[in-house]
C-alpha positions in Angstrom: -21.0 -29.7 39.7 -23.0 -28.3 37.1 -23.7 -25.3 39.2 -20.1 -25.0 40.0 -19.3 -24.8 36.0 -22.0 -22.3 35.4 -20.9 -20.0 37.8 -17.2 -20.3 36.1 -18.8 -19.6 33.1 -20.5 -16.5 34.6 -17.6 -14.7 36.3 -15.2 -15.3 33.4 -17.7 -13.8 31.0 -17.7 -11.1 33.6 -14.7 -10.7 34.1 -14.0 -10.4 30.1 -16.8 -8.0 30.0 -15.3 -6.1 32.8 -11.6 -6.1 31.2 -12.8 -5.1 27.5 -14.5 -2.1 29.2 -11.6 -0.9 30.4 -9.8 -1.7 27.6 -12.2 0.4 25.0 -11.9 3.3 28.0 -8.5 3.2 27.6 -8.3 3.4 24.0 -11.1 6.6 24.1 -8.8 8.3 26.1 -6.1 7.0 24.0 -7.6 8.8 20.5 -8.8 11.4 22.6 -5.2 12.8 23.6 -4.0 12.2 20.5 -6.8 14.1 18.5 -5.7 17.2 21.5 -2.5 16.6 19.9 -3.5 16.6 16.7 -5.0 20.0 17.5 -1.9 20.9 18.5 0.2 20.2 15.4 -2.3 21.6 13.4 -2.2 25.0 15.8 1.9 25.0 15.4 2.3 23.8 11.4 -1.0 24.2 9.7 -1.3 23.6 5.8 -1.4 26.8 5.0 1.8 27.6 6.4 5.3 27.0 5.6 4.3 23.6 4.4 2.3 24.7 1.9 5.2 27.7 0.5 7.7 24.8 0.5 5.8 22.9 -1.7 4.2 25.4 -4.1 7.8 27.7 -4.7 10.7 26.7 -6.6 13.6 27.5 -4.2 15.4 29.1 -7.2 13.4 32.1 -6.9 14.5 32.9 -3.3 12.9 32.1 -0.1 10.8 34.3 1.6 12.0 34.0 5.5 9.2 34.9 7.2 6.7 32.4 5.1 8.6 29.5 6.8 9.2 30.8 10.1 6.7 28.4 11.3 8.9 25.5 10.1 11.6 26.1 12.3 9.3 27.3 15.6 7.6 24.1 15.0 11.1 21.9 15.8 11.8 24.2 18.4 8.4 23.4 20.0 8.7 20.2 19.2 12.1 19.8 21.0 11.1 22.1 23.9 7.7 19.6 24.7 8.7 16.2 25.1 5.2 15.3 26.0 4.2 16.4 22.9 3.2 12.9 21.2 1.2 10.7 19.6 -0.2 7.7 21.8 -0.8 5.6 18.6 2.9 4.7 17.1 1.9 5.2 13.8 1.5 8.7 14.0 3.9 9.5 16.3 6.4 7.8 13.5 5.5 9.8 11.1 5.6 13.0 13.3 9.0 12.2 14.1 9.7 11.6 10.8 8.5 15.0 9.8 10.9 16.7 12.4 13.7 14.5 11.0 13.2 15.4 7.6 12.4 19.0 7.8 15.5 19.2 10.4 17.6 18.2 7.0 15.6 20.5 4.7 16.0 23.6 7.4 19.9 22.6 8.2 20.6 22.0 4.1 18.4 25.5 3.1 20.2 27.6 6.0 23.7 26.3 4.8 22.8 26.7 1.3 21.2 30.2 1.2 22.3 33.6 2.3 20.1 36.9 2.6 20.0 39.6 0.2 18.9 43.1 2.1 16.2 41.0 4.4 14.7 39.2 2.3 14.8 36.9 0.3 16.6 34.0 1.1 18.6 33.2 -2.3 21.1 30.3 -3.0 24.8 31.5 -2.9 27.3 30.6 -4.9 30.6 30.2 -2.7 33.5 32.4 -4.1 35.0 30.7 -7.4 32.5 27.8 -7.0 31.3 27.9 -10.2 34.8 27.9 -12.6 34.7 24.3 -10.6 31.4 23.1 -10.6 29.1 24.9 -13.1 25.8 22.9 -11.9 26.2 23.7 -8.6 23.1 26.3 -8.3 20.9 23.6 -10.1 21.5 20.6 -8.3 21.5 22.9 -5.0 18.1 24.3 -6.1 16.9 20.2 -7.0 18.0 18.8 -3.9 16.2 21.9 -1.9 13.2 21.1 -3.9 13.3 17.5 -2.8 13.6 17.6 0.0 11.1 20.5 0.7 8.4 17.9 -1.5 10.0 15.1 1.1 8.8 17.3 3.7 5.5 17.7 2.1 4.6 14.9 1.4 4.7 13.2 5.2 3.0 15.7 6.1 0.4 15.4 3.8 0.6 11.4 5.0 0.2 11.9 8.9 -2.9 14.5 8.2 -4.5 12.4 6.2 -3.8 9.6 8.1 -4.3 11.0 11.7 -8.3 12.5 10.4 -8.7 9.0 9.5 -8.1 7.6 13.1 -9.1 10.2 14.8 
């Protein structure tokens, strides 16, 4: 009997060994597409990019277009590669997140600006608008501002988080 029991005891410790391996494999392959991924992101919205203009310029100086191109290629590519994801959910929250939010920013700033020669991008004022409202420019320019440090600051949150984990 006792030789019965120790072999038990032998092939479930196997067998645990055996499952955790493939477990930890799993989860090495796991970080390992994500930090591809996170090559990725970094490749289509680095720091120094549109993320970084957003969050250093006042938007009631004008936008400069082609400083936050990358903004909107990176929603496009982001819409256009559905197998563009993070494996761990906390990640891919934020990073969907991040599209949500700078979706709103890029919707709001495109309804809320109009271009002067090329360039800039400058905050209109509709026809009459201001006999009605006379803070509209300013609480246009806040809410721009907010939500371009909204947008910021997730970012800022799945870097720092993602070269944590990965």
């Amino acid at each position: 009997m006792e030789t019965v029991v120790r072999f038990l005891e032998i092939a479930v410790a196997a067998l645990i060994a055996f499952l955790s391996g493939r477990y930890l494999k799993t989860l090495d392959r796991h970080k390992e597409r994500d930090k591809e991924t996170f090559t990725t992101f970094l490749e289509n919205l680095p720091v120094t990019g549109g993320i970084l203009y957003i969050h250093k310029h006042d938007m009631a100086a004008g936008i400069m277009f082609s400083q936050i191109q990358d903004l909107f290629s990176f929603v496009e590519f982001s819409e256009n590669h559905p197998d563009f994801i993070f494996i761990d959910r906390s990640l891919e929250k934020k990073r969907g997140l991040l599209i949500d939010k700078l979706k709103v920013f890029l919707s709001e700033l495109t309804e809320a600006t109009e271009t002067v020669r090329e360039e800039p991008l400058i905050i209109k004022m509709p026809q009459g608008h201001l006999h009605k409202d006379p803070n509209y420019w300013r609480e246009t320019r806040e809410k721009l501002n907010q939500r371009a440090n909204d947008v910021h600051e997730l970012y800022s949150k799945l870097v720092i988080e993602a070269k944590k984990k990965l």
